[in-house]
N, C-alpha and C positions, 0 to 999 in steps of 0.2 A: 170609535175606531173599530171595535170586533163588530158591532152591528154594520158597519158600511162593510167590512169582509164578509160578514153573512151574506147578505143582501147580495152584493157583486157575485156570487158563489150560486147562491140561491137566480138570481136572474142570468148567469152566467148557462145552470143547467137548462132553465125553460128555451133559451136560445136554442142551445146541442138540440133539444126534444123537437122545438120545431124546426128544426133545418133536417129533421127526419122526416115527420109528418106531413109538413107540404109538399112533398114531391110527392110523395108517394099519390099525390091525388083522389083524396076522400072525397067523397060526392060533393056535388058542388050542392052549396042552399037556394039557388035560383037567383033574381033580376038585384042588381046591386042595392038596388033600394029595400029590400028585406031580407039579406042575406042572411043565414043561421045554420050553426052547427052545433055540436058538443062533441067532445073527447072524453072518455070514461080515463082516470088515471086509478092509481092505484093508491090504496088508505084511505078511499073512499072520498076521494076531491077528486070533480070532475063541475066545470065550467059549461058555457052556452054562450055563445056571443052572435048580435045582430049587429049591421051596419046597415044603418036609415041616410040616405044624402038628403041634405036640409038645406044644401045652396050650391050651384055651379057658379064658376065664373069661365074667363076663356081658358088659362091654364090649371086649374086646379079645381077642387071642389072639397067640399066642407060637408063633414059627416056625423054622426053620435053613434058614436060604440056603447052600445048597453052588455055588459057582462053579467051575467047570473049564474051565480051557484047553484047548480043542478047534483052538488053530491050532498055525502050525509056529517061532514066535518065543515068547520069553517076555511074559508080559503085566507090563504096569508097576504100572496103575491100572484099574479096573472101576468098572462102574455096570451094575444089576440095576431097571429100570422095571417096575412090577407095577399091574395094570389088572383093577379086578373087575367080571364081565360079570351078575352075580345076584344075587339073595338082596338085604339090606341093604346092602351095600356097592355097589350096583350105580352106573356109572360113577365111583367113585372110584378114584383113583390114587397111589400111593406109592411111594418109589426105598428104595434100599439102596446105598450109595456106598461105596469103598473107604477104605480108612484107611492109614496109616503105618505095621501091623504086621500088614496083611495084603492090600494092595495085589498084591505082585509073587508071581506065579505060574508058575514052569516049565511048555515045555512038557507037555502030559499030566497034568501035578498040578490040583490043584483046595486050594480054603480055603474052612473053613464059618466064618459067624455068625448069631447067634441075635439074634432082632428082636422087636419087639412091636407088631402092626400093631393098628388100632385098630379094632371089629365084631367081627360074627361070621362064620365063615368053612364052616360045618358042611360045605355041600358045591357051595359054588358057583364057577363054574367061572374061572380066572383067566388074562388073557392076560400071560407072563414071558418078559421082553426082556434079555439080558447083553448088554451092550457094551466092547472093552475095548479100553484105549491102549498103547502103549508106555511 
C-alpha cells in the first residue's frame, strides 16, 4: 500500500516536471526514427531517451523507446514526453512512463520498451524528453 502511494506521488511529480518541459520546446532530436534528448535533473539523475519506429501500419505505428541513464546515481522511475512538430500528428503529445519491471536503471545502462503510438510517423520530426526520479 505505502509503496503504490510512493510510486503514484513519485510518477504523479514526473508528470507536473513534464507538462513544464514540453512546451517549453527544447530542441528537437531530429527525423522520428532517431529521435534523442536528455534532461540534466538534480542529485545527479538525468536520462537520454531514443525513439526508433520498427513498424507503420495505416493508423498507428509501433516504436522502441530505449532510456539510458546518462547521470551518476541509479534511476528509480522514468517518464519519456514525446511531442510531434509535423505531418498528421502535428501538436500532439504522448508519455511512455515506467513500470515495475523496468523502472530502475543503473548508472550507464539503459532499458527499452516497445509502444504503439497512434498516426503516422513517416518522417516527421519529434521533440523527446526523459526525465527520471530516484
Amino acid at each position: 500500500m505505502l509503496a503504490n502511494r510512493i510510486r503514484s506521488t513519485v510518477i504523479g511529480s514526473l508528470l507536473a516536471a513534464a507538462a513544464l518541459l514540453l512546451p517549453a520546446g527544447l530542441a528537437t532530436g531530429g527525423a522520428a526514427d532517431a529521435a534523442t534528448t536528455s534532461v540534466t535533473a538534480t542529485q545527479g539523475l538525468s536520462c537520454g531517451a531514443t525513439l526508433t519506429v520498427i513498424a507503420q501500419f495505416p493508423d498507428y505505428f509501433q516504436a522502441t523507446i530505449t532510456v539510458t541513464n546518462t547521470g551518476t546515481v541509479p534511476i528509480g522511475h522514468w517518464y519519456v514526453a514525446i511531442a510531434f512538430l509535423t505531418g498528421r500528428q502535428q501538436g500532439q503529445q504522448t508519455a511512455v512512463t515506467s513500470n515495475l519491471f523496468n523502472g530502475a536503471i543503473p548508472v550507464g545502462g539503459s532499458v527499452q520498451t516497445t509502444v504503439p503510438i497512434g498516426g503516422w510517423v513517416s518522417s516527421s520530426p519529434v521533440i523527446i524528453r526523459c526525465i527520471a526520479a530516484a
